[in-house]
C-alpha positions as CSV (number, residue, x, y, z in Angstrom):
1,X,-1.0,-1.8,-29.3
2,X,-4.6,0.0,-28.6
3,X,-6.7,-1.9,-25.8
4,X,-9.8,-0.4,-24.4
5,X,-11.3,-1.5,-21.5
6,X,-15.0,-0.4,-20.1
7,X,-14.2,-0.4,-15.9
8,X,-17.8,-1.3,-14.6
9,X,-19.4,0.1,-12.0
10,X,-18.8,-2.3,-9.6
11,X,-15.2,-2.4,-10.3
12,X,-15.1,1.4,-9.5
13,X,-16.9,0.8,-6.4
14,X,-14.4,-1.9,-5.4
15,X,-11.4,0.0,-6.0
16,X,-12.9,2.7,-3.5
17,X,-13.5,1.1,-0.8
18,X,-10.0,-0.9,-1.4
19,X,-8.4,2.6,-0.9
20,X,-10.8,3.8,1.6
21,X,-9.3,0.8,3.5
22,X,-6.2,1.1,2.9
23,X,-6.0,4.8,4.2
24,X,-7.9,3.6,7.5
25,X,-4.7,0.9,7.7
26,X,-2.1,3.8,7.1
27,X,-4.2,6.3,9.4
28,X,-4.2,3.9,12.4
29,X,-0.5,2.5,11.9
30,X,0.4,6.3,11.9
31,X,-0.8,6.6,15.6
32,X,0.2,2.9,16.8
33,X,3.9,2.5,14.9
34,X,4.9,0.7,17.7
35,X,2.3,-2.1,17.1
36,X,4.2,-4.4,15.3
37,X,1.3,-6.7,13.4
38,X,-0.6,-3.6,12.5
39,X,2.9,-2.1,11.2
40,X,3.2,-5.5,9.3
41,X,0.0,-5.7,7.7
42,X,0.4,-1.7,6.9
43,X,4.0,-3.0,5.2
44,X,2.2,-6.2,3.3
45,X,-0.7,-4.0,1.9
46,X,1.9,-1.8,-0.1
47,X,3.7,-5.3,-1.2
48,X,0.5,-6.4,-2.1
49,X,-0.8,-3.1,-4.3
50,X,2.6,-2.8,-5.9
51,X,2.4,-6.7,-6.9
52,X,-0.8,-6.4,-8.1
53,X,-0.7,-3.3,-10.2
54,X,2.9,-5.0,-11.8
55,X,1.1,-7.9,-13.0
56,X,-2.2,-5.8,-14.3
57,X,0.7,-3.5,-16.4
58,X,3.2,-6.9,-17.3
59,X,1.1,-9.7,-17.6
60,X,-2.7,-8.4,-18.7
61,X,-1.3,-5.5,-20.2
62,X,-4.6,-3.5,-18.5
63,X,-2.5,-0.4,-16.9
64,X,-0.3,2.5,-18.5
65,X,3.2,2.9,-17.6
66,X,2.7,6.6,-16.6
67,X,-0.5,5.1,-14.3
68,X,2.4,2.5,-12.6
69,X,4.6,4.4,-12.1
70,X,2.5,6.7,-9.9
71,X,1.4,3.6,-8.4
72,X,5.2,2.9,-8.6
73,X,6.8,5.6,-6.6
74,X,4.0,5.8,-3.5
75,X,4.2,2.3,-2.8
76,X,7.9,1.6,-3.5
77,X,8.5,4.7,-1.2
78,X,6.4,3.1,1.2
79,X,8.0,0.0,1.1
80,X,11.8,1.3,1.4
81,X,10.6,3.8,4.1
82,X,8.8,1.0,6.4
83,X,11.3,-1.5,6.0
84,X,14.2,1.2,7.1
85,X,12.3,2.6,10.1
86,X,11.1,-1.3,10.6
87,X,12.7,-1.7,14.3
88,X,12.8,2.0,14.8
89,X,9.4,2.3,16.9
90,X,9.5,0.3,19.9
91,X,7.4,1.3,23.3
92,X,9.1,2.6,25.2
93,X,9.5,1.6,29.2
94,X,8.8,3.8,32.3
95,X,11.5,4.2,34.3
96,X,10.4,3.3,38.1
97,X,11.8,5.8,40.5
């Protein structure tokens, strides 16, 4: 099966500042793990890429298997990684002496 598809400008545009956000989301959850709806929404917004980029290659048949699974292995790492270290990062209290 040959598809083509033209990617328009502003569809380029949109998928840079989609992962200019999304690297602001992982740099701040970086320096605030213990910030548990940040670390959340940093968690969702791999669910969410992964999902997305799944139906674009199964269901419109608009992404290349080698292209998903790059998209594949960062954000399924991502997502095993978080959800392992998910209580890990908790603030932790000052002793009063």
């Amino acid at each position: 099966m040959c598809c083509c598809f033209v990617v328009t400008e502003v569809h380029g545009r949109t998928f840079g500042v989609w992962t200019l956000l999304t690297c602001t989301l992982c740099f701040l959850c970086a320096f605030n793990l213990e910030n548990k709806p940040l670390y959340l929404a940093t968690f969702l917004s791999f669910i969410y890429a992964l999902g997305h980029f799944l139906t674009e290659h199964f269901i419109y048949h608009t992404m290349a298997v080698a292209n998903l699974s790059t998209v594949g292995i960062f954000a399924g790492t991502s997502i095993i990684w978080m959800a392992l270290e998910w209580n890990l990062h908790r603030r932790k209290s000052l002793k009063q002496s």
